[in-house]
C-alpha distance (Angstrom), angle and dihedral (degrees) to the residues before:
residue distance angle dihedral
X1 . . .
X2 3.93 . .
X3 3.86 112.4 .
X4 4.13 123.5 -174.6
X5 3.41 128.1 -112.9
X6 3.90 92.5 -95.8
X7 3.77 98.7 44.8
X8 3.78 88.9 56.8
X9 3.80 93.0 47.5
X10 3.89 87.1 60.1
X11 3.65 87.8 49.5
X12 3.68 89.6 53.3
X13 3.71 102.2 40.9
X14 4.08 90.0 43.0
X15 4.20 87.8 64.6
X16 3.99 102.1 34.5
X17 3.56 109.1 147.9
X18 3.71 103.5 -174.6
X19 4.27 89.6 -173.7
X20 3.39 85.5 49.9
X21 3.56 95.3 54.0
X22 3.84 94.2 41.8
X23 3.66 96.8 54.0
X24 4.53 86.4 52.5
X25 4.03 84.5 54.0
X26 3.30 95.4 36.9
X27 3.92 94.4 58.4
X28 3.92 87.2 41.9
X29 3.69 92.3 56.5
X30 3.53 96.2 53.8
X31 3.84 93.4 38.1
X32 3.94 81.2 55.3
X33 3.91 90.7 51.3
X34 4.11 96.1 55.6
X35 3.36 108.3 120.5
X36 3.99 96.6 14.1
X37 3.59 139.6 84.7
X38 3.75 97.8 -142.1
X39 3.76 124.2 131.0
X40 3.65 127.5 -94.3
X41 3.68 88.6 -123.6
X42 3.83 85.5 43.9
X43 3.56 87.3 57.0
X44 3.08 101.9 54.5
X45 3.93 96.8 56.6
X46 4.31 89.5 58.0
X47 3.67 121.2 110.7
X48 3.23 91.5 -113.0
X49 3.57 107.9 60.9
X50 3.70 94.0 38.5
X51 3.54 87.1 48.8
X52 4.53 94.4 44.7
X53 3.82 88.4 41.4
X54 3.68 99.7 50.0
X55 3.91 84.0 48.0
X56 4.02 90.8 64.0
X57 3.64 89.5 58.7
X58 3.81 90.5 43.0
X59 3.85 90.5 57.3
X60 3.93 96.3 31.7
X61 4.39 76.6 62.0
X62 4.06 85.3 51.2
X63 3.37 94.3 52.5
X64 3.60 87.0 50.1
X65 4.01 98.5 54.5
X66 3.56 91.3 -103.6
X67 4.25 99.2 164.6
X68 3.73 88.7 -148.8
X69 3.90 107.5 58.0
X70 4.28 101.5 55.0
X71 3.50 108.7 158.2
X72 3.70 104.8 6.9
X73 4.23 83.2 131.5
X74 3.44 91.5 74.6
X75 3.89 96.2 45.0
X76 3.46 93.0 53.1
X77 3.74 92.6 52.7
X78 3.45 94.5 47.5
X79 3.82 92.4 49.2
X80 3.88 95.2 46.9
X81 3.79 86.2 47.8
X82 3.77 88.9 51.4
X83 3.76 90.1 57.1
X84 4.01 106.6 34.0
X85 3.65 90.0 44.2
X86 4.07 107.2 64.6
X87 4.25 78.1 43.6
X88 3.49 95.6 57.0
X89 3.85 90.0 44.6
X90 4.02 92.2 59.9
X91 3.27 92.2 37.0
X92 3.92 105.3 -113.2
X93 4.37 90.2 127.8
X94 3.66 134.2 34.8
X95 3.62 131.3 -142.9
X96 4.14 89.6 -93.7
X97 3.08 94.0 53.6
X98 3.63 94.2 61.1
X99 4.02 89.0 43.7
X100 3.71 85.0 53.5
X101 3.73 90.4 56.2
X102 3.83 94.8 43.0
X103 3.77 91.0 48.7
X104 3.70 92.9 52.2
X105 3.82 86.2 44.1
X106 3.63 92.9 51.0
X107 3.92 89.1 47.6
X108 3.77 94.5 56.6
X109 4.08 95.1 48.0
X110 3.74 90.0 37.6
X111 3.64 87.2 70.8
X112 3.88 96.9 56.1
X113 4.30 80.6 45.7
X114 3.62 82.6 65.7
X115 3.23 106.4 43.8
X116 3.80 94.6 50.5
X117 3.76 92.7 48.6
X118 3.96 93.4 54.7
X119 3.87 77.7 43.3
X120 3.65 103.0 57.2
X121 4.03 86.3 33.0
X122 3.66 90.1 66.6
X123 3.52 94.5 47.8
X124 3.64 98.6 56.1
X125 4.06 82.1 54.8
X126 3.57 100.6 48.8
X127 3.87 115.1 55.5
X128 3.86 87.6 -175.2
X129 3.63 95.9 53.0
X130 3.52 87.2 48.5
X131 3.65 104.7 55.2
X132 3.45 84.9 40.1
X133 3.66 94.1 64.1
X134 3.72 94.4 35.9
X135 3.18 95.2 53.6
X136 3.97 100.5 46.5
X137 4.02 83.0 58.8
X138 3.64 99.1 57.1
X139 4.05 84.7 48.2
X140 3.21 85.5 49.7
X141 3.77 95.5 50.0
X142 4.00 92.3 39.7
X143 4.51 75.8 58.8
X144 3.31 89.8 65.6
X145 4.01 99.7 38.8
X146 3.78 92.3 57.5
X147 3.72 95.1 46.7
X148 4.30 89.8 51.3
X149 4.06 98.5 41.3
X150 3.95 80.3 54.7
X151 3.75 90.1 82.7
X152 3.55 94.7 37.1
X153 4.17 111.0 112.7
X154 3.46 130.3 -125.7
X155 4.15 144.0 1.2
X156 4.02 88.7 -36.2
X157 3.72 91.9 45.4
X158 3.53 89.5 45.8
X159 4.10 95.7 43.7
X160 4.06 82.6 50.3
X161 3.31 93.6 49.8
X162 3.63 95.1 57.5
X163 4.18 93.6 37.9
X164 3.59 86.3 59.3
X165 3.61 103.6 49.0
X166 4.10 85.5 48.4
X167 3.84 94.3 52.6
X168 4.33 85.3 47.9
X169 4.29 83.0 51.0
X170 3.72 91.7 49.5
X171 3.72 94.6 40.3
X172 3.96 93.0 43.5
X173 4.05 89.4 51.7
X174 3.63 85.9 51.0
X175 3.55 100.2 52.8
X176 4.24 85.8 46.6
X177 3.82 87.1 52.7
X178 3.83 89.5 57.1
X179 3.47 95.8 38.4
X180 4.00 90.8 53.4
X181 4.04 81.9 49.1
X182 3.43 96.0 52.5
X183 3.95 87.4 50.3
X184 3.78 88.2 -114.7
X185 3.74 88.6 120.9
X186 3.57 138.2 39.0
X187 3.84 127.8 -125.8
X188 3.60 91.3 -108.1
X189 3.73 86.1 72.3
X190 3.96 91.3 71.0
X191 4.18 87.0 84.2
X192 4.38 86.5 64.0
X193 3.79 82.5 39.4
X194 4.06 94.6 56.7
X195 3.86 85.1 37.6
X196 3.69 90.0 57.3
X197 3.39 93.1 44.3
X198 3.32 98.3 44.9
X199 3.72 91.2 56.1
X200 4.09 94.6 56.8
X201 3.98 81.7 54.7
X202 3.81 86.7 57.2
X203 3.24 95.8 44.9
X204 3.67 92.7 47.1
X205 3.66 86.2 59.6
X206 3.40 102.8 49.2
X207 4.24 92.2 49.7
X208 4.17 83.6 51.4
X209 4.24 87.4 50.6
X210 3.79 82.9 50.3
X211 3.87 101.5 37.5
X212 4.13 91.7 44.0
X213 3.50 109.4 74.7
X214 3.87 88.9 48.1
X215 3.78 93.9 51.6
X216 4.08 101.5 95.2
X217 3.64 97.5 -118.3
X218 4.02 90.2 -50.2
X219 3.79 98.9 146.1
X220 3.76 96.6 -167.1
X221 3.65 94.4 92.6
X222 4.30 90.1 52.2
X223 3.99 90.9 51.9
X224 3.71 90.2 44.2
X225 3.73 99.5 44.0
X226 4.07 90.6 38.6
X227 4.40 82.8 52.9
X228 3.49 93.5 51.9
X229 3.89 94.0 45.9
X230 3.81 84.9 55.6
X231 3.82 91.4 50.6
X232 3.98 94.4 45.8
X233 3.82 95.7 52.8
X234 4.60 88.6 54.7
């Protein structure tokens, strides 16, 4: 299941063990400092451990659905690898200490495992909760679609344009619908609901007045667009 940027922060941020995530570091600092006699602090300012530690959080966001962060498992095993390996060779680590940092790794991410699992558990018993969250990420996706087919030139940008911003009115009323289900709302909330709606209808017209004249003589889009006008002016 595809979750948005923001739903997957709140999965992150609802399971953030900060000892957890101290003890990972911790172990990468002073896997970092075999073989050296730089400063903890010192460290902690290299490339590399700004570089490992920001790659926990990167794959802590994975775990979490975050869209942005696929395949940040594998990068952070090949960059640990990169780093324990030439120390193992000259004999500055040992094997356990490289299980040691694994198992504290493994701790730390087995957290967000978890979390999603109880997550996607309680989803699959809750249809509402479900649609609910479904829904909010194909609003959120329609977002996005209205803001790029903005730039997009002529009659098809245009028609686009318009399509998109309906399908984020439809969706939007949707997710108010649940939300007023759910109790989350309150009737009163039906009047931003009709505006909403009535909005995609407007929208829906004006892609029709663009798509029209390009249609070939199909009149579908005319009766449809010349309905719709009816509805919007009730």
């Amino acid at each position: 299941m595809n979750l948005t940027p923001q739903q997957a922060l709140v999965n992150y941020h609802a399971c953030y063990n900060n000892t957890a995530y101290s003890a990972a570091t911790d172990e990468i600092a002073w896997i970092l400092g075999a073989g050296n006699d730089l400063s903890d602090e010192a460290l902690r300012q290299t490339p590399d451990y700004i570089a490992l530690s920001n790659m926990l959080t990167n794959v802590a966001l994975e775990i979490c659905g975050h869209p942005h962060y696929h395949g940040e498992g594998w990068q952070l095993a090949t960059s640990l690898n990169a780093v324990t390996e030439p120390r193992l060779k000259s004999g500055d680590l040992d094997q356990a200490a490289i299980r040691k940092l694994w198992q504290l790794i493994d701790g730390y991410f087995g957290i967000y495992r978890h979390h999603m699992q109880q997550f996607y558990a309680t989803l699959a018993a809750d249809v509402h909760a479900k649609a609910t969250l479904q829904v909010e990420t194909a609003w959120t996706l329609t977002e996005e679609a209205v803001r790029a087919a903005s730039d997009v030139p002529h009659w098809n940008g245009r028609a686009t344009y318009h399509l998109s911003g309906a399908a984020e009115g439809i969706l939007r009323t949707a997710n108010l619908m649940l939300a007023q289900q759910a109790g989350e709302t309150s009737p009163s909330r039906f009047g931003y609901a009709a505006h909403k709606f009535g909005r995609a209808i407007r929208d829906l017209c004006y892609a029709l007045t663009e798509i029209q004249p390009h249609t070939n003589g199909t009149p579908f889009f005319a009766r449809v667009r010349d309905a719709l006008s009816q509805v919007e002016e009730v």
